[in-house]
Each structure stands twice: as structure tokens, then as C-alpha cells.
C-alpha positions, 0 to 999 in steps of 0.5 A: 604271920597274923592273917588280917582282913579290911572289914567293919563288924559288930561286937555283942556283949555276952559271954559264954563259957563254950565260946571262950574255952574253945579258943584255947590252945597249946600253942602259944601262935597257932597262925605263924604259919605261911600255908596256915588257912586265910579267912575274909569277911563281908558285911552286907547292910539291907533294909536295916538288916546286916548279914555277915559272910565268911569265906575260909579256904585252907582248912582242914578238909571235911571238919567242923569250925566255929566262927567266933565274934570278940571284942579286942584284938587278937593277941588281946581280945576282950570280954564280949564274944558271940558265935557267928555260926558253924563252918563245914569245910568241904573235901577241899578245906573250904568253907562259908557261913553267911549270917545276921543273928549272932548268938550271945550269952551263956544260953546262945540267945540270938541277936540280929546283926543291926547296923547300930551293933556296927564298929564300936572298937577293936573286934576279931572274927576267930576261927576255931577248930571244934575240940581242936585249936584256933585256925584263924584269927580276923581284925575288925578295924 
């Protein structure tokens, strides 16, 4: 079962090589899975400034997670993508990341989360284990 969650973000052009490859995986539906983990996402607008929250419970306990923006969908996501940040999930399997950069490009340039970044399209948050395979998969309406 595809995990999804009633969120508005933003999409950021820029692609990077790091990012794409990390969401690979040998499994053609790594989340079909009832006691796979569940991640939410919040964005927060102030004074101009948008930061986004994201909350995972049910990870593997004290590992390393990307937290990655893409356009697209996710059993078809586009080209644009940028790195939200790292997750470190704690002795329990959770973890959270509160942001308002992304980082997009090859080189990972920073980008503030701005309003006018907001839902132009079809977005995904992906979760992926660092050198392990995806853990969750987000639409962004």
C-alpha cells in the first residue's frame, strides 16, 4: 500500500546525480508493505519564509535517511529533485527534519523554500535509506 499525506510543497529545479541514484532500488515496490514506516509533512509559511517539517515513525532504528524532493509522482517522478536534509532516526525508528532551504544542482546550492516555489504540479517527498533502498514515498497534491 502507497503511503500518502495531504501536503502543499514546493518543486526546485536542479538535478543531481547523488540524488537520483539514491533512490534506486531492486525492488520493484519497496512500500507494499502494511508495517513498512509512515511519513507526514507540514509546511509553515512566516514573514515570506517557508520551512518544511518532516516526521517519520517506523524507520530503521538509529540509521541515516535522505529526505528527498521530486517533481512527478511516485511511481513516475520527474526531473527536478533537491535534498531536504538528513533524518537520523533515534533507538525507536523516529526521526524529524524541519528546513526552508533546499539543496538543488549538482553541487547541492542552497535555495530558500519561498512561497512562490509552492505547488506548481505533481511533487513527491521520498525517504531513502542512505546506500539502502527507499523507506517511503509522499504525494504532494
Amino acid at each position: 500500500m502507497r503511503m500518502t499525506a495531504r501536503v502543499a510543497l514546493l518543486a526546485a529545479a536542479g538535478v543531481a546525480a547523488m540524488f537520483l541514484g539514491a533512490c534506486g532500488s531492486d525492488d520493484p515496490d519497496p512500500l507494499d508493505s502494511a508495517t513498512g514506516p509512515t511519513v507526514s509533512v507540514a509546511v509553515r509559511e512566516d514573514g515570506g519564509l517557508t520551512s518544511v517539517e518532516v516526521e517519520a515513525v517506523g524507520l530503521e532504528a538509529s540509521a541515516e535517511y535522505l529526505a528527498l524532493l521530486h517533481a512527478g509522482t511516485c511511481e513516475a517522478e520527474g526531473a527536478s529533485a533537491g535534498r531536504l536534509g538528513t533524518l537520523l532516526s533515534d533507538g525507536d525508528g523516529s526521526a524529524s527534519l524541519t528546513t526552508s532551504t533546499v539543496l538543488v544542482g549538482a553541487v547541492g546550492a542552497p535555495t530558500d523554500l519561498t512561497p512562490g516555489l509552492l505547488s506548481d504540479g505533481d511533487h513527491v517527498v521520498r525517504v531513502v535509506r542512505v546506500g539502502g533502498d527507499e523507506a517511503a514515498c509522499v504525494a504532494v497534491p
